[in-house]
C-alpha atoms as one frame of an Amber mdcrd trajectory, in Angstrom:
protein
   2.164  34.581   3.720   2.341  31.015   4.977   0.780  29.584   1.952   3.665
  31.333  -0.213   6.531  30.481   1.941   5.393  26.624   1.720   5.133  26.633
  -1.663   8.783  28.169  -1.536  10.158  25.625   0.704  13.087  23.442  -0.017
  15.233  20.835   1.156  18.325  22.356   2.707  20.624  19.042   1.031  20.269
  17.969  -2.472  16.867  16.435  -3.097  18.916  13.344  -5.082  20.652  12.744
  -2.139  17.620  12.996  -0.543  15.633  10.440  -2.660  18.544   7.793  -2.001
  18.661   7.898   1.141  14.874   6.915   1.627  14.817   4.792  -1.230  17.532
   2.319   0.610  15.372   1.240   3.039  12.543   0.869   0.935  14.486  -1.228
  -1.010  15.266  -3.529   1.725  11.774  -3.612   2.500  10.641  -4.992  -0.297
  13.107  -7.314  -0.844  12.294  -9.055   2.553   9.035  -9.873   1.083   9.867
 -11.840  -1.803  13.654 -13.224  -0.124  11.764 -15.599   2.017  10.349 -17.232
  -0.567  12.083 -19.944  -1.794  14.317 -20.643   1.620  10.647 -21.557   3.207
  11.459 -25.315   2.418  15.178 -24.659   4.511  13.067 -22.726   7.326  10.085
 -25.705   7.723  13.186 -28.683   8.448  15.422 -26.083  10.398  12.685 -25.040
  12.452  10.549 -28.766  12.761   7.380 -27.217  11.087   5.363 -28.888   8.067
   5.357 -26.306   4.781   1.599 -25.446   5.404   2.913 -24.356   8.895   6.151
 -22.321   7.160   3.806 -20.599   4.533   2.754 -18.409   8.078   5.756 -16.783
   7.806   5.246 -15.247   4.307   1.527 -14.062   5.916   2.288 -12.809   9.215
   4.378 -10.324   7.474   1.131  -9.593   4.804  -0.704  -8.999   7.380   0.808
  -6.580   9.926   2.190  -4.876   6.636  -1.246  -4.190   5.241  -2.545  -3.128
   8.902  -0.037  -0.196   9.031  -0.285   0.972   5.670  -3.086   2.884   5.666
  -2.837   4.243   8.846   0.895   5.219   8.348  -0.124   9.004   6.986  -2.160
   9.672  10.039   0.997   7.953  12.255   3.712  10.323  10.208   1.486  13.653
  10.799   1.160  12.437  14.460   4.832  12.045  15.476   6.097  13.613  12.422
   7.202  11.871   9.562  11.040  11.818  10.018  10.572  10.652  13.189   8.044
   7.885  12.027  10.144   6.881   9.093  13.434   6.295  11.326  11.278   4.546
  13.742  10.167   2.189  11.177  13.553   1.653   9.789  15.002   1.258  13.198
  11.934  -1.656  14.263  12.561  -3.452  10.610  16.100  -3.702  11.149  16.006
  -4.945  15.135  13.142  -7.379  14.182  15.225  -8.532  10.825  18.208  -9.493
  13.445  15.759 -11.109  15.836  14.237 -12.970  13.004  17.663 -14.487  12.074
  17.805 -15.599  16.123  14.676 -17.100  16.115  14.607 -20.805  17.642  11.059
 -21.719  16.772   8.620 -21.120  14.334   6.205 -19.199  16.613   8.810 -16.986
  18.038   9.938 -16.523  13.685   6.198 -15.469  13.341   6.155 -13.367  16.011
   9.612 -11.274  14.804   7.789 -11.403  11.320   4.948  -9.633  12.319   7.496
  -6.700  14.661   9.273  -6.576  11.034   5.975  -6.307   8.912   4.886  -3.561
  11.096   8.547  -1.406  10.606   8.000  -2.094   7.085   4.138  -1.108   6.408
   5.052   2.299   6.637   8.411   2.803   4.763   6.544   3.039   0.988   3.962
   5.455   2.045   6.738   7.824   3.486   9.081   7.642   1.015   6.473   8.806
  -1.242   5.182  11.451   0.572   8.807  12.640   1.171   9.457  12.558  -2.648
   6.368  14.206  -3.070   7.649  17.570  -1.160  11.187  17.226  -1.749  10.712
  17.682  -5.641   9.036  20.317  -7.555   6.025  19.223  -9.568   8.275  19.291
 -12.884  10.756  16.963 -11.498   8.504  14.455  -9.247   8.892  12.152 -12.257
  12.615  11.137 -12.491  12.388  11.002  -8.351   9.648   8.207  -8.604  11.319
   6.518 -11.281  14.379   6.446  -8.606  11.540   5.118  -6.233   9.963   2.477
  -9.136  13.210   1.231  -9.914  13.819   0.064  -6.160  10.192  -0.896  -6.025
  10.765  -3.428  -9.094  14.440  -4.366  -8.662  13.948  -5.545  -5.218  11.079
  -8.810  -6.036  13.060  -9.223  -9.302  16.140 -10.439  -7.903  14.432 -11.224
  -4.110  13.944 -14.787  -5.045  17.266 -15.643  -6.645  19.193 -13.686  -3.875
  17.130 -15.795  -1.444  18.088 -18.578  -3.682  21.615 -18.192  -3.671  21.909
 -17.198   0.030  20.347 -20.241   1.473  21.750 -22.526  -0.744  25.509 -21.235
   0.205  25.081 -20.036   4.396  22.254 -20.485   5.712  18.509 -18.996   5.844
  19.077 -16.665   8.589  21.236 -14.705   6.733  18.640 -13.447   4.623  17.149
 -11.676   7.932  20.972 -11.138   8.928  22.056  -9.040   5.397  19.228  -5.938
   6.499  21.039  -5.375   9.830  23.692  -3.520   8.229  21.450  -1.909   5.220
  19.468  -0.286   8.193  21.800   1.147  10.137  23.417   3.048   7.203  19.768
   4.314   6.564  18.991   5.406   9.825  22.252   7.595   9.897  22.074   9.067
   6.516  17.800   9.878   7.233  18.781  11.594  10.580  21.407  13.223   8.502
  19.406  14.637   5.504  15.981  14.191   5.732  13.721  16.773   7.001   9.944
  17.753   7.705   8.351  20.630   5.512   7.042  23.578   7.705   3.332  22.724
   6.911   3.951  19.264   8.046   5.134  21.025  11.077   2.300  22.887  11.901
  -0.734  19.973  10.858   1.547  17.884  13.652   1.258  20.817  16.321  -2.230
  20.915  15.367  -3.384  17.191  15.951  -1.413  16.618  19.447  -4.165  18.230
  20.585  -6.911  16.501  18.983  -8.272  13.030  20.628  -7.067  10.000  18.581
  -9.087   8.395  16.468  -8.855   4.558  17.965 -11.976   3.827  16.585 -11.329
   4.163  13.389  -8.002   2.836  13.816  -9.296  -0.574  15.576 -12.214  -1.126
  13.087  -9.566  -1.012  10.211  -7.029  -3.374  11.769  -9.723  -5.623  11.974
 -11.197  -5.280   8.436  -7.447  -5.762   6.896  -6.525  -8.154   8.956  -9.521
 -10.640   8.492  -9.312 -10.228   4.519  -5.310 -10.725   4.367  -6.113 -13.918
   6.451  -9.164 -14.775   4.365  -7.429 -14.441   0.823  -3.860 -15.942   2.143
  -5.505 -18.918   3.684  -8.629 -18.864   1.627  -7.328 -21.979  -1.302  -6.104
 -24.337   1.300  -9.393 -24.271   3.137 -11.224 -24.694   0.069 -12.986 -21.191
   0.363 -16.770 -20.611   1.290 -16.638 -24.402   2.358 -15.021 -23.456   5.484
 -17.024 -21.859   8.347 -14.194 -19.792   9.619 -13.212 -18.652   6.034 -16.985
 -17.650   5.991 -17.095 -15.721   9.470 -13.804 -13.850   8.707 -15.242 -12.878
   5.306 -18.569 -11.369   7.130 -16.041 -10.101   9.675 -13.795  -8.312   7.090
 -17.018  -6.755   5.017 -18.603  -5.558   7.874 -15.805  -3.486   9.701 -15.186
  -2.179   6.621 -18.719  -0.668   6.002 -18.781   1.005   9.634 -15.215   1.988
   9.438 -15.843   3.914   6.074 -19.079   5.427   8.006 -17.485   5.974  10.735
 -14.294   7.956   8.906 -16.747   9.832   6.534 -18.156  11.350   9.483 -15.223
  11.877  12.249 -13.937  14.953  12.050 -10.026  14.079  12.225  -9.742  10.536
  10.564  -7.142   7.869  10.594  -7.622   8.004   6.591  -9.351  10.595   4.503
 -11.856   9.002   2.734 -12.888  12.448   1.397 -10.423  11.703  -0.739 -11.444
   9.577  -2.624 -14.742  12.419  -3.858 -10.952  13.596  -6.213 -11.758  11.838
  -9.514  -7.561  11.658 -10.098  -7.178  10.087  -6.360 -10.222   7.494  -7.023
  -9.161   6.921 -10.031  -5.446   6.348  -9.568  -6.707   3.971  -6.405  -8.612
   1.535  -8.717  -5.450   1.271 -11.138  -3.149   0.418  -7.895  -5.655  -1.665
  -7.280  -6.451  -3.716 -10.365  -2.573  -3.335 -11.574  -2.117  -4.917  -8.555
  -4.107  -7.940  -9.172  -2.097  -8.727 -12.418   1.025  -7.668 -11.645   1.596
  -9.918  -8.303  -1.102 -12.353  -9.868   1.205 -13.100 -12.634   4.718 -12.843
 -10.716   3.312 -15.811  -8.870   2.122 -17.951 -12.306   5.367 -17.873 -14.039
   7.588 -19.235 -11.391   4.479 -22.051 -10.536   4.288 -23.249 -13.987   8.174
 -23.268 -14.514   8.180 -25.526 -11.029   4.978 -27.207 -11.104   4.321 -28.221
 -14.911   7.987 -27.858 -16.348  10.087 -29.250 -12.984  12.100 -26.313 -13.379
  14.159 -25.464  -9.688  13.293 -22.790  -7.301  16.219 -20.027  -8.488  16.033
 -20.962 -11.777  12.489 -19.780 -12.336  12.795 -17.028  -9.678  15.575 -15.657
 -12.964  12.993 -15.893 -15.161  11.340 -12.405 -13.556  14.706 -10.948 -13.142
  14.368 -10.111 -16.711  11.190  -7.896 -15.611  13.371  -5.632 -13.270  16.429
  -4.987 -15.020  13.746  -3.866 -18.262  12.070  -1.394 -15.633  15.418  -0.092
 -14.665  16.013   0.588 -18.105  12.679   2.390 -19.381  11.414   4.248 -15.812
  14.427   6.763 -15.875  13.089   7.837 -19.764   9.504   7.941 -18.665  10.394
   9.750 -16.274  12.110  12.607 -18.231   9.001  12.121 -20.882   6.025  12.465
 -18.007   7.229  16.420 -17.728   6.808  16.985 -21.930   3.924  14.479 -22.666
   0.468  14.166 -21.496   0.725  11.430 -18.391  -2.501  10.079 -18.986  -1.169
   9.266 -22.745   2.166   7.401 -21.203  -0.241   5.264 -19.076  -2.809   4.477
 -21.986   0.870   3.244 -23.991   1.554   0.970 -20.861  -1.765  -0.067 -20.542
  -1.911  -1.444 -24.064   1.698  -2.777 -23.675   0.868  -5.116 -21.015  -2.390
  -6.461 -22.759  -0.370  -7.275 -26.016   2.078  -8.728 -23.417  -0.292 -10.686
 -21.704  -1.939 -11.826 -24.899   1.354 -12.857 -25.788   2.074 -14.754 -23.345
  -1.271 -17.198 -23.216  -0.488 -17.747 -26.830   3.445 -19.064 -25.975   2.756
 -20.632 -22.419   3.164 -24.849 -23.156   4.379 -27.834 -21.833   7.360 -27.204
 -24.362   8.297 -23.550 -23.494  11.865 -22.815 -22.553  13.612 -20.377 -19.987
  14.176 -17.933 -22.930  10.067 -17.671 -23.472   9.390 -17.141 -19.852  11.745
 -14.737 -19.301  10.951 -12.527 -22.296   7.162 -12.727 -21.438   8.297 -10.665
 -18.144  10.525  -8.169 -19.953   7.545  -7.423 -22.355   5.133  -7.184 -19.257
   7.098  -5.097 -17.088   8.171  -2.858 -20.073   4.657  -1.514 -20.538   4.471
  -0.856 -16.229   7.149   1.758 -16.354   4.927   3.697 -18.371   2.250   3.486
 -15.748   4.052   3.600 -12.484   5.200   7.310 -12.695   2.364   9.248 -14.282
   0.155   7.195 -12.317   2.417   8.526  -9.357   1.849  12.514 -10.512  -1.635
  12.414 -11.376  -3.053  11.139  -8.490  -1.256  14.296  -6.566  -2.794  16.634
  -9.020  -4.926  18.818  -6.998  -4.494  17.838  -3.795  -3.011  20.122  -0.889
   0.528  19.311   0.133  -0.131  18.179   3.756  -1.969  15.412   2.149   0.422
  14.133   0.529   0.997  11.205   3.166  -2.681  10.275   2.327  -2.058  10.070
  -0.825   1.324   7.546  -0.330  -0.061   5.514   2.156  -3.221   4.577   0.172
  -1.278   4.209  -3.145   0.408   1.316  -1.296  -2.196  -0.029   0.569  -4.508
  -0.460  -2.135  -1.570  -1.971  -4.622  -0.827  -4.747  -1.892  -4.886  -5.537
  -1.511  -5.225  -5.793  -5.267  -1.906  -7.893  -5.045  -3.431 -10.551  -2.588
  -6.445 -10.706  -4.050  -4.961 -11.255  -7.358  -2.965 -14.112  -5.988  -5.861
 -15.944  -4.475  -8.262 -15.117  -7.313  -5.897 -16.463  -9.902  -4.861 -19.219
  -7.939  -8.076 -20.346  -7.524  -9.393 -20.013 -10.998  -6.398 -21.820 -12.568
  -7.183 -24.843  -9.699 -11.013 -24.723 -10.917 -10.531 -24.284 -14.696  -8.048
 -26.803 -14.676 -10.511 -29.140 -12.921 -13.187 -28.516 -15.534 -10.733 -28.582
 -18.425  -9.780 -31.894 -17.305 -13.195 -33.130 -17.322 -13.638 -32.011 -20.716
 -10.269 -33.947 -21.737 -11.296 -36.951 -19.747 -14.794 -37.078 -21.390 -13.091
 -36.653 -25.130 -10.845 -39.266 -24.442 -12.412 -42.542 -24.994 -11.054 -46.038
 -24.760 -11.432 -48.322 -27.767 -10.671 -45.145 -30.270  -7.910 -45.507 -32.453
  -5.882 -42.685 -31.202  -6.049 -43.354 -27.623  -5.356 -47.673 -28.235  -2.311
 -46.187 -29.971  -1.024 -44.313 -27.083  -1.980 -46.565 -24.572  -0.146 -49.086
 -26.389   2.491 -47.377 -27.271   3.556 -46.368 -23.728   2.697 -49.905 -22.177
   5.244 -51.701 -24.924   7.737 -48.840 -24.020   7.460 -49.772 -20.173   7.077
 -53.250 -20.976  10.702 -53.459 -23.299  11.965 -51.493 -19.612  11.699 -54.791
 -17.425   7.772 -53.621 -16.267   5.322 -56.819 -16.015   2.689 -56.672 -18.836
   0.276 -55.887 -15.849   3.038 -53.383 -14.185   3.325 -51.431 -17.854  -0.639
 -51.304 -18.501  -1.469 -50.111 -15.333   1.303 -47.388 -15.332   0.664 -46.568
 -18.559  -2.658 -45.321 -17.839  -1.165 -43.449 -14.979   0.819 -41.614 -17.650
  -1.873 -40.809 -19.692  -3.767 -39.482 -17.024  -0.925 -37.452 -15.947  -0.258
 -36.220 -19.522  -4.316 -34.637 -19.527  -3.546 -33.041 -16.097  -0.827 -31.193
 -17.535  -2.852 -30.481 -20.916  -5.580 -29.107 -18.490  -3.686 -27.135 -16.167
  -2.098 -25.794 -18.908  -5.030 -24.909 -20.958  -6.449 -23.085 -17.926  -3.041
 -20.668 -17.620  -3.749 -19.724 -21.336  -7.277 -19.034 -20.265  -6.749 -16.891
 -16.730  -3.649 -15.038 -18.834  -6.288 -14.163 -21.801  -9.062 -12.819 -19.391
  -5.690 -10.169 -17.486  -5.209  -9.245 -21.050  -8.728  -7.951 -21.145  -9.369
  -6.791 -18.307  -6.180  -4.524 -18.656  -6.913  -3.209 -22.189 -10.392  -2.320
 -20.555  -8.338   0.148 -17.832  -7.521   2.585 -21.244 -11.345   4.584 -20.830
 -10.918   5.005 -17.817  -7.973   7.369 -18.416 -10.106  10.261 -19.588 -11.891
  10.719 -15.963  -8.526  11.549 -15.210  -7.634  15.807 -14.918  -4.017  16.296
 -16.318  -0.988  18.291 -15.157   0.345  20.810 -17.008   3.678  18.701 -18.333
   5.909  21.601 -19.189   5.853  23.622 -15.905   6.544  23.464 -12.062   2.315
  24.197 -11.038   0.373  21.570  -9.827  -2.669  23.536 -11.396  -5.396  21.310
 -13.186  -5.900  21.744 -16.669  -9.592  20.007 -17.790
């Protein structure tokens, strides 16, 4: 009898109004972490620091976000997830305002880390309140709601930012969330509400010993690899002894955490999960999705700055593009994800993005202009929406409703992993191929040849005609020539770390068939082989 009157429950208000509601404050969310980008320049002079020192402000957040976020489903079923949600909406907002106050650097940190915290579990719950708010036939237009916020947000974060610094000042974009969470906390206590199973699994654990354990081995793990891959490029990797003993650090909490879960009989996180071939499954897409997604929303804006001078807004517009595309396509996917096979919308996106990315490493160049860059997003993030949502429904295929935080939480954990480790994998391969490219160039290019007399020439009688000394113009001349095979071989190693994403994403398509499917046309969350 309980089984059937959970499976009849519903929302007393309208499950749209529902679904806005919790997708404001996820929206804020995840525009604080792409905002701060480009005022980090403003906040190092305001606030006395050097930019290595300001670049702690982007991690501190990482890294208290990526601590909660895995451990937000078992903090939701503990105090209940309303309760949790508001609670995490109520610390982002008070440590947004503090932020804004902040008269230091360490004391900004230190508010970062309170508002990374608040906002580690706002994703995961939304989710997992979509999840039950919507029947299985309609769970795909309510995560296209949740995509588009999830997309719009770092689309238009850094030219918001942009705009906001330039014309106030950089506390304001800490300031503008005060007001955005307030209105969410009153319209969550207003509308949202937990299911009665969530209810009863609550009632259930109060009595059950925490699990601090588990909870303290994976707070270290996460936090030692966030540290590790934000900080790993500027100490030059493995070369550094504490990069090293973080790295052993991270690896080995993580083996005796998973141990230790496997085997505890009320977790922090289910690992059991992951046994669910459509759970594991949709994990290592978050993951690996991750990893090119955030990889290459970092590249484009670096090689419109670094190799084409272009200012901070201006290449923060050329993702914009990206979002606007997503808010576009997600609200069709998600009408087509109830007729169509999911697992054939995601193969679609999957090839999409691979053509994308293969089309972009054959247009990236030292002569490309705004209109290229900002198409190559559009084309990327056209072939996502057709991953996002199914991805969304399959991985809840099968799995009992009161896991559905589980399922939410590690969806978003594992994207933001795969989305660090994509940053400081790409970033350091494009550093290292650019270095060996460059030796190639260096090696090709040898004085006395025709070509390279003429060039050398050529620029030295162009500085010389300027008012440059003969000895002035040679000697810059050769500066410019080895600046010109820098460029050549940084660029050269973009078109080569863009062609290897394009790969590795086509290779995601097998995968697919591992997958069980939904049955599109109907309400059931049965599993059709």
């Amino acid at each position: 009898m309980t089984d059937l009157q959970d499976a009849n429950w519903k929302p007393r208000f309208n499950p749209w109004l529902i679904a806005l509601t919790v997708t404001l404050a996820t929206f804020m969310e995840v525009l604080d972490t792409s905002i701060a980008n480009v005022s980090l320049p403003h906040i190092a002079g305001s606030l006395s620091a050097s930019h290595e020192e300001s670049t702690w402000v982007l991690t501190s957040y990482l890294v208290s976000n990526a601590i909660v976020l895995p451990i937000s489903a078992w903090l939701s079923t503990i105090i209940g997830r309303k309760r949790f949600y508001m609670t995490c909406v109520a610390l982002f907002t008070c440590s947004s305002f503090l932020c804004g106050l902040a008269p230091s650097l360490g004391m900004l940190i230190f508010f970062r880390v309170l508002q990374g915290v608040g906002g580690g579990g706002l994703q995961p719950s939304e989710q997992a309140i979509l999840a039950d708010t919507f029947p299985a036939s309609k769970r795909g237009m309510a995560f296209a709601v949740y995509g588009m916020a999830v997309v719009l947000a770092p689309a238009i974060g850094p030219t918001l930012g942009g705009w906001i610094t330039d014309n106030f000042n950089w506390r304001w974009i800490f300031y503008i969330n005060v007001p955005v969470g307030i209105l969410s906390l009153y319209l969550t206590n207003r509308f949202v509400e937990d299911p009665p199973f969530l209810k009863r699994e609550q009632a259930r654990r109060r009595s059950i010993r925490a699990d601090y354990v588990g909870l303290g081995l994976i707070t270290i793990a996460i936090a030692s690899l966030q540290i590790v891959l934000d900080k790993g490029q500027e100490a030059d990797w493995f070369s550094s002894p504490w990069i090293v003993g973080l790295t052993i650090l991270a690896a080995y909490a993580f083996v005796v955490w998973i141990k230790w879960e496997w085997h505890h009989p009320n977790p922090v996180v289910d690992v059991h999960l992951f046994k669910r071939r459509n759970f594991a499954t949709a994990m290592f897409f978050s993951l690996t999705l991750g990893m090119v997604l955030y990889g290459t929303t970092v590249m484009i804006p670096q090689f419109l700055q670094v190799m084409l001078g272009y200012a901070a807004v201006t290449s923060g517009e050329a993702l914009a593009g990206g979002g606007f595309i997503m808010i576009c396509v997600l609200p069709i996917v998600g009408m087509l994800v109830s007729r169509i096979d999911p697992r054939k919308l995601m193969a679609f996106g999957f090839v999409c993005i691979s053509v994308a990315l293969f089309y972009m490493s054959t247009r990236i160049s030292l002569t490309m202009d705004f209109r290229t860059a900002f198409l190559m997003r559009v084309y990327q993030m056209f072939g996502l929406a057709f991953i996002f949502v199914p991805q969304n429904i399959l991985a809840y295929v099968g799995v009992p409703r009161e896991k559905n935080n589980q399922i939410s939480s590690m969806n978003s954990f594992m994207r933001n992993v795969g989305g660090s480790r994509g940053i400081a994998l790409i970033t350091a391969s494009i550093s290292r191929l650019g270095q060996q490219r460059r030796n190639t160039l260096m090696a090709n290019t040898t004085p006395g040849s025709p070509a390279y007399e003429s060039l050398l020439g050529g620029l030295t009688q162009t500085l010389a005609k300027k008012g440059a000394s003969t000895a002035d113009a040679t000697r810059q001349a050769y500066g410019m020539v080895s600046g010109m095979i820098d460029r050549q071989a940084m660029t050269m190693a973009y078109v080569e770390v863009i062609s290897i994403l394009a790969a590795v994403v086509i290779c995601l398509v097998p995968f697919l068939l591992i997958m069980k499917r939904n049955k599109p046309a109907s309400g059931e969350q049965a599993i059709i082989h």
